[in-house]
Backbone as CSV, one residue per row, in Angstrom:
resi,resn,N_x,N_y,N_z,CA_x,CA_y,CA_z,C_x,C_y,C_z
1,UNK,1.213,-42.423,95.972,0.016,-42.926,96.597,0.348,-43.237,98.048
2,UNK,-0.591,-43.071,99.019,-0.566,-43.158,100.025,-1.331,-43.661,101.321
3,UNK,-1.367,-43.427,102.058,-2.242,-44.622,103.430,-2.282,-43.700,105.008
4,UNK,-2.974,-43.888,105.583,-2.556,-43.659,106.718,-1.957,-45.355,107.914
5,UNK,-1.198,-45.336,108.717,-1.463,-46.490,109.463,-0.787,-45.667,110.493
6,UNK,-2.356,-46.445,111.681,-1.899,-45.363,112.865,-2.182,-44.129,112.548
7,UNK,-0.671,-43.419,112.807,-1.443,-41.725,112.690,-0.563,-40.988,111.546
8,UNK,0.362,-41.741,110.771,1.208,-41.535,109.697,0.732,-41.498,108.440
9,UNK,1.219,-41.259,107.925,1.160,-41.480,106.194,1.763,-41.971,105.885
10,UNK,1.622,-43.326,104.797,2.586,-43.883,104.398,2.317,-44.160,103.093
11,UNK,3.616,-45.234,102.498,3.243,-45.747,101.325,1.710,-46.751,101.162
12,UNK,1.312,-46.612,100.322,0.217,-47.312,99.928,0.042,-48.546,98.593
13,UNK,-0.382,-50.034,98.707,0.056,-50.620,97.738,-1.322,-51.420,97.558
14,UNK,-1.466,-51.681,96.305,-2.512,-53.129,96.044,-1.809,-54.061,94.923
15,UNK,-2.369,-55.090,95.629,-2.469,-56.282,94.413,-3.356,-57.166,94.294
16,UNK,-3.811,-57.378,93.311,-5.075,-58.444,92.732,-5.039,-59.757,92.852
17,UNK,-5.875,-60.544,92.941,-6.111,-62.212,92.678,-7.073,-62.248,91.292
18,UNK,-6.510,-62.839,90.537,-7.103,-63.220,89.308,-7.572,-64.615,88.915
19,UNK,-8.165,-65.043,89.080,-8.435,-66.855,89.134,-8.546,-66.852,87.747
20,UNK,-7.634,-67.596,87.233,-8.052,-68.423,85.660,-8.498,-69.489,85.658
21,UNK,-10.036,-69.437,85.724,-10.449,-70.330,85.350,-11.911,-70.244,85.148
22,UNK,-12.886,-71.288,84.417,-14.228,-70.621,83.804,-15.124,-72.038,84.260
23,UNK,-15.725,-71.398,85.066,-16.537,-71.859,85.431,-17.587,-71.097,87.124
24,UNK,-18.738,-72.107,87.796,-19.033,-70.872,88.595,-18.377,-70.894,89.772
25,UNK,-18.216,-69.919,90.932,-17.225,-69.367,92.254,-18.690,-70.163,93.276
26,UNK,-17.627,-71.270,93.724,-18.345,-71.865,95.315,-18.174,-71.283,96.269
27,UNK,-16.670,-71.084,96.258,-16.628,-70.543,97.959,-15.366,-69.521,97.257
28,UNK,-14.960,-68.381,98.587,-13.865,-67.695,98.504,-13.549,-67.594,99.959
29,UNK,-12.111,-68.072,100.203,-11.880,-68.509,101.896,-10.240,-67.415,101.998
30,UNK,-10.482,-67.172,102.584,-9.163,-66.445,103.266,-9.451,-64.940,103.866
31,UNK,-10.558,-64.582,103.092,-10.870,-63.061,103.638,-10.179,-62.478,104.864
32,UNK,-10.613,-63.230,106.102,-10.324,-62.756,107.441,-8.983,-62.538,107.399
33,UNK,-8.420,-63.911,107.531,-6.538,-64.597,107.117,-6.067,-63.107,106.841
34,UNK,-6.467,-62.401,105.288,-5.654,-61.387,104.682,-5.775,-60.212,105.602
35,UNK,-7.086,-60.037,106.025,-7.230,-58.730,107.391,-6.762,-58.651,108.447
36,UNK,-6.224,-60.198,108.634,-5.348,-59.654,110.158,-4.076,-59.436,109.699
37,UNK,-3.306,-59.599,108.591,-2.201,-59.554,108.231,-1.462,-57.982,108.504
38,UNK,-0.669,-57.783,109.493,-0.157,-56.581,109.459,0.011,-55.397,108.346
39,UNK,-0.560,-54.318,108.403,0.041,-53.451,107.254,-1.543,-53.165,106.331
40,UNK,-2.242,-54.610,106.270,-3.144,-54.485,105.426,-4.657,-53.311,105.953
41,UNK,-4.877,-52.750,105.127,-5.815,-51.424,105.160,-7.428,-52.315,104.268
42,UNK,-7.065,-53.032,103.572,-8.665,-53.282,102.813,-8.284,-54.468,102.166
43,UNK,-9.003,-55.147,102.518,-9.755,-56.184,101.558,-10.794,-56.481,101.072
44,UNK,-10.836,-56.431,99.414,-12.388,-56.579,99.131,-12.598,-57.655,97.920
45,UNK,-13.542,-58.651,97.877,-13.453,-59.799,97.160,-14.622,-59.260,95.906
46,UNK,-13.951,-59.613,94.753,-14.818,-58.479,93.704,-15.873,-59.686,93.356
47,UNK,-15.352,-60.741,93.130,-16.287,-61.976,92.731,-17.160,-62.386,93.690
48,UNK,-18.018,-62.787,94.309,-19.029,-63.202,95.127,-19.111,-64.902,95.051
49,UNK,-19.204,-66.125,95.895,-19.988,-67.001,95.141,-21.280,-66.897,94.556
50,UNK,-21.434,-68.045,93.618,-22.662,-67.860,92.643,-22.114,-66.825,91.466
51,UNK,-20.652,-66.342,91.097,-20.922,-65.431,90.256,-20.085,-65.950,89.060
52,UNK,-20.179,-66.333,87.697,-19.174,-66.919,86.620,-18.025,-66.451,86.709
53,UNK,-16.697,-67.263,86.242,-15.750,-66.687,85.799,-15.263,-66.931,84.301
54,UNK,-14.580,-66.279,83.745,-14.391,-66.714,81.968,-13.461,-66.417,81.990
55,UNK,-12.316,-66.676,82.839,-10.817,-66.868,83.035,-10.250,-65.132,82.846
56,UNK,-8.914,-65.126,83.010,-8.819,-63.849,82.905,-8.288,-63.678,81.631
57,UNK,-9.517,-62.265,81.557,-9.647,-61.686,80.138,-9.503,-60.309,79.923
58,UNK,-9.220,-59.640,81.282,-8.584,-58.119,81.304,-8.848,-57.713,82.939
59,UNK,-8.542,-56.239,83.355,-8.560,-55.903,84.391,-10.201,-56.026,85.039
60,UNK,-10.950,-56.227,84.285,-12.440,-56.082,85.147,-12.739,-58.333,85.609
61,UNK,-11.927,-58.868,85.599,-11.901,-60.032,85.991,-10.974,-60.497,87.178
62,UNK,-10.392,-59.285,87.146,-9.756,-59.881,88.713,-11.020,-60.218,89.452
63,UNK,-10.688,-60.726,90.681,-11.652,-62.095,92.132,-11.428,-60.949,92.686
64,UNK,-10.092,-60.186,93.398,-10.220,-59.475,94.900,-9.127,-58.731,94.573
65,UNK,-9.206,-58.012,95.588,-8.049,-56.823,95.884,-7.686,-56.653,97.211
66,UNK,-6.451,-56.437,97.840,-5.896,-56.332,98.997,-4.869,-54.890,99.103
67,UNK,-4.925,-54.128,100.198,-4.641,-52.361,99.772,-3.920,-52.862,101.070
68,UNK,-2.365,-52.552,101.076,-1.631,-52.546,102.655,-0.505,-51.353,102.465
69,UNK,-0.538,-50.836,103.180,0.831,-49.880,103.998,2.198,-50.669,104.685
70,UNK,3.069,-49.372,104.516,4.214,-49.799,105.015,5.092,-48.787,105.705
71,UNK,6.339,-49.111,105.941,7.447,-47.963,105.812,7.766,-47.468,104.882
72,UNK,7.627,-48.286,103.538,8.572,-48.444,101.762,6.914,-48.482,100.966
73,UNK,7.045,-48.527,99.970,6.507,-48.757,98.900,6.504,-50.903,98.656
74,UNK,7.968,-50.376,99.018,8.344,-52.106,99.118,7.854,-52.775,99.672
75,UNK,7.840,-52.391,101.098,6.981,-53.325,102.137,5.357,-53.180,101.851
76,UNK,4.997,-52.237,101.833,3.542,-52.110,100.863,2.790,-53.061,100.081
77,UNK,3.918,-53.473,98.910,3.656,-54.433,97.899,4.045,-55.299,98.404
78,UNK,4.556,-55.989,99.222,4.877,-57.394,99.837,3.891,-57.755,100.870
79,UNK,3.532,-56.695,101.517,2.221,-57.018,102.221,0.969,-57.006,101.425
80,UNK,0.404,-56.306,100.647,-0.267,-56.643,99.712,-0.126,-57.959,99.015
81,UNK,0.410,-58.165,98.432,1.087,-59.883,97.553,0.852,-60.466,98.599
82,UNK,1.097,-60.886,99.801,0.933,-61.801,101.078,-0.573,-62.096,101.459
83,UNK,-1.751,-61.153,101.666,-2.674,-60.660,101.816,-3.013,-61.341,100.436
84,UNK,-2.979,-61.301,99.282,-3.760,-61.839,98.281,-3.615,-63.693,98.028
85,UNK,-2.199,-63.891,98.986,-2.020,-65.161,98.883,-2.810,-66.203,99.810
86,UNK,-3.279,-65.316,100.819,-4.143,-65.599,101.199,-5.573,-66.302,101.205
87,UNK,-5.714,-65.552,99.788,-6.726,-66.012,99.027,-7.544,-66.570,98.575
88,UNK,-8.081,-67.672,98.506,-8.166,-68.998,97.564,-9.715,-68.809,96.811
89,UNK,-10.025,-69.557,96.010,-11.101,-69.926,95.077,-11.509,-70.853,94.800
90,UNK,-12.690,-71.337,94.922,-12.781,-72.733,95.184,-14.004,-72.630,93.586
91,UNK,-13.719,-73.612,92.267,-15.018,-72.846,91.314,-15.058,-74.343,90.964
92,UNK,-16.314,-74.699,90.355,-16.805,-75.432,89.891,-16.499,-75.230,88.236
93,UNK,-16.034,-76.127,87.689,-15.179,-75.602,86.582,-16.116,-76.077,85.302
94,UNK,-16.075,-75.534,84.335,-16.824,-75.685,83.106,-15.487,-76.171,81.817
95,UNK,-14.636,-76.031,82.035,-13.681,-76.496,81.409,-12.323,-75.154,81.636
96,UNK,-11.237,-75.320,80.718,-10.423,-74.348,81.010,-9.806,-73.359,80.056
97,UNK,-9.763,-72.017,81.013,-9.363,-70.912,79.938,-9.194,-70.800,78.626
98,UNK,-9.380,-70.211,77.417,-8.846,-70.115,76.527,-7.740,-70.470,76.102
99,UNK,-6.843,-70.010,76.797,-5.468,-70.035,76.644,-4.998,-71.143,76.599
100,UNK,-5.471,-72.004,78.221,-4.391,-73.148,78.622,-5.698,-74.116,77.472
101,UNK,-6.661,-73.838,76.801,-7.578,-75.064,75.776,-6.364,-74.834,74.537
102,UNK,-5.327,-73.569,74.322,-4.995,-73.330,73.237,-4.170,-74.624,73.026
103,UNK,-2.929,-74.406,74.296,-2.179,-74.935,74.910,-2.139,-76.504,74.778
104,UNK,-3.409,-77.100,74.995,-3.478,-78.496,75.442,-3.941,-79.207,74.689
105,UNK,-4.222,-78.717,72.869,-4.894,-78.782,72.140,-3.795,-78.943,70.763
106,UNK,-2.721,-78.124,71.130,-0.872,-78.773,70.819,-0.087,-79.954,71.564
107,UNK,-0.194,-80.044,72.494,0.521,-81.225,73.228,-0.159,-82.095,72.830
């Protein structure tokens, strides 16, 4: 997979933000933050505010995606990962995930 940056081709990488947690999306802040980040080619926030979340429950629940180039593959995915850390989620919570209710329900 691949990219252009500049007038090259390069490696091409993404990585996701997945918010676990269920309830509805107030705000999503970092957008810009991740676009000026060197390397990065796209950012796109899949969740909107106003839209539910029901924690993560497979690939169609990721929040966002961040697509960056590099020299490597390596640097690719590290700029990507950086770019998603970017991130944040701000949700009005209805209680929590499945998982961590499994979790807290033993302790």
């Amino acid at each position: 997979m691949g990219g252009t940056y500049g007038s090259a081709l390069c490696p091409l990488s993404a990585a996701h933000a997945c918010p676990d947690a269920v309830g509805e999306i107030v705000e999503v802040a970092g957008e810009e933050e991740a676009r000026a980040l060197e390397g990065v080619v796209d950012v796109e926030v899949l969740r909107e505010p106003g839209k539910r979340l029901k924690g993560v429950t497979g690939s169609f629940a990721r929040g966002a995606h961040v697509c960056a180039v590099g020299t490597s593959q390596d640097e690719a995915l590290r700029r990507a990962q950086e770019g998603v850390r970017k991130l944040s989620f701000t949700v009005r919570s209805d209680g929590m995930a499945a998982r961590h209710e499994a979790l807290a329900s033993t302790g």
